[in-house]
ChimeraX commands (.cxc) that place a marker at each C-alpha (Angstrom):
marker #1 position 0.00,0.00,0.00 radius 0.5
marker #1 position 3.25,2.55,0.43 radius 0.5
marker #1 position 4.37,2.14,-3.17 radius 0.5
marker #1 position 0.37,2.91,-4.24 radius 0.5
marker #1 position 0.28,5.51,-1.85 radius 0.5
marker #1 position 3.84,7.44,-2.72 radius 0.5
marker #1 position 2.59,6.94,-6.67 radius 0.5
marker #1 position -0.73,8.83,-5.90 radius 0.5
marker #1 position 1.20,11.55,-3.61 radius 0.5
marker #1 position 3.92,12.33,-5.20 radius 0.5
marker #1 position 5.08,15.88,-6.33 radius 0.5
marker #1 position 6.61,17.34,-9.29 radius 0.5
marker #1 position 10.48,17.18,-9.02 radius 0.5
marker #1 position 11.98,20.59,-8.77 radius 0.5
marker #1 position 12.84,22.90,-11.53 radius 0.5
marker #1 position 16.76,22.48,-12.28 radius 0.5
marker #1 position 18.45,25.99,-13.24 radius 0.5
marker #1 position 20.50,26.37,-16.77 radius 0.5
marker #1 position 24.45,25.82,-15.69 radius 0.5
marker #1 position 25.03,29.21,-18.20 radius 0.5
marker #1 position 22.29,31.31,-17.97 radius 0.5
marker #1 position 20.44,30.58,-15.05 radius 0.5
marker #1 position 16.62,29.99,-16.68 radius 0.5
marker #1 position 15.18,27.79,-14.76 radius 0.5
marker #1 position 13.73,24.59,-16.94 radius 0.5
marker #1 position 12.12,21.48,-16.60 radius 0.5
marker #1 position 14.75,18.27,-15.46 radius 0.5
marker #1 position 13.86,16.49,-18.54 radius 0.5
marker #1 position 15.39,19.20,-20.83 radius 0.5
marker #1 position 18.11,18.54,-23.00 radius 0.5
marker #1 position 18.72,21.89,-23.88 radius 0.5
marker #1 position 17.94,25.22,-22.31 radius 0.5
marker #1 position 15.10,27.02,-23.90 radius 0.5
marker #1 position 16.57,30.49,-22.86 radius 0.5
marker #1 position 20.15,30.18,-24.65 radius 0.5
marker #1 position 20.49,26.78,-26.25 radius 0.5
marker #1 position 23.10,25.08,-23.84 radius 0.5
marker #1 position 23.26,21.95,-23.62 radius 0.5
marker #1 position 21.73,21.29,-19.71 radius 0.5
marker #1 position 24.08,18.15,-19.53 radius 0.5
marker #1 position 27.02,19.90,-19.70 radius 0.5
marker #1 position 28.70,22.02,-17.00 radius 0.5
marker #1 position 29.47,25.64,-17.68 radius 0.5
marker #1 position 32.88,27.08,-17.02 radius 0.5
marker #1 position 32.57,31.00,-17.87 radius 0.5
marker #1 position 36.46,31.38,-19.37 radius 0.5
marker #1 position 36.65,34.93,-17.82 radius 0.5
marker #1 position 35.15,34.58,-14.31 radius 0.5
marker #1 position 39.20,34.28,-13.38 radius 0.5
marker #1 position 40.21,37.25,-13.67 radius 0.5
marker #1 position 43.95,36.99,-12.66 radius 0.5
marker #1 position 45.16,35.76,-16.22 radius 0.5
marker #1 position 46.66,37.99,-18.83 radius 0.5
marker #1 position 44.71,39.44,-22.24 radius 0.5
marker #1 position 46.52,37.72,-25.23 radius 0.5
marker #1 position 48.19,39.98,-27.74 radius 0.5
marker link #1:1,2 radius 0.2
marker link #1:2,3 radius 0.2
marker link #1:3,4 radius 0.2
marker link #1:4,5 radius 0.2
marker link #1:5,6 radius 0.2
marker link #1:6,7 radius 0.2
marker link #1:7,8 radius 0.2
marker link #1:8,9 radius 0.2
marker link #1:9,10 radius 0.2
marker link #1:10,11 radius 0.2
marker link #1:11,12 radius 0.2
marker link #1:12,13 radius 0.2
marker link #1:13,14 radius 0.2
marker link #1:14,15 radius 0.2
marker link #1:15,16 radius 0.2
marker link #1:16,17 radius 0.2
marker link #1:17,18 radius 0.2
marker link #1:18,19 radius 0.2
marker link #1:19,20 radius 0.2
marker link #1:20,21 radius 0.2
marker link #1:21,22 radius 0.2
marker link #1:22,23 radius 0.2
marker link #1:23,24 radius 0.2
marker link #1:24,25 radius 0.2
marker link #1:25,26 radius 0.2
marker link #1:26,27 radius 0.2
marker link #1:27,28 radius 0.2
marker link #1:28,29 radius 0.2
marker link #1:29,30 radius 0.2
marker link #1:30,31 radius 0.2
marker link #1:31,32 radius 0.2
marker link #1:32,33 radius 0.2
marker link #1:33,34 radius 0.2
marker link #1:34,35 radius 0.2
marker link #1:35,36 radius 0.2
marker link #1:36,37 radius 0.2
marker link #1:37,38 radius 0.2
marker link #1:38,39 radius 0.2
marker link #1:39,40 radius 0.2
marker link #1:40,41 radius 0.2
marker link #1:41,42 radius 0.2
marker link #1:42,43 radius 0.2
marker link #1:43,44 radius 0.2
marker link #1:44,45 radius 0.2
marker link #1:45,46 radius 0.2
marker link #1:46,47 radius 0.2
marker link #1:47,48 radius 0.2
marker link #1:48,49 radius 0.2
marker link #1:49,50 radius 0.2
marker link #1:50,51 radius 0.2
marker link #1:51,52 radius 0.2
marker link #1:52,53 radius 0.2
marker link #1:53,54 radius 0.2
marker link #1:54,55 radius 0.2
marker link #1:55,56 radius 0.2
view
């Protein structure tokens, strides 16, 4: 009766946010709706460190 009972009750799993532009989106997305990124993938913004040099 738990398993019928948590299969009746149970809630809509959270929103996840895009890893680039912050939109929130469904968990089932593949790909952010907002800007196109790929919501498997991990963002790494290249010029959040600010202590390398500009290339000349």
């Amino acid at each position: 009766m738990g398993l019928l009972n948590r299969l009746l009750h149970r809630e809509d799993s959270p929103e996840t946010s895009c890893p680039r532009c912050g939109v929130p989106s469904p968990p089932e997305d593949v790909e952010c709706t907002a800007c196109g990124w790929d919501m498997r993938e991990a963002y790494h913004d290249d010029l959040s460190g600010a202590d390398h040099e500009p290339v000349r």
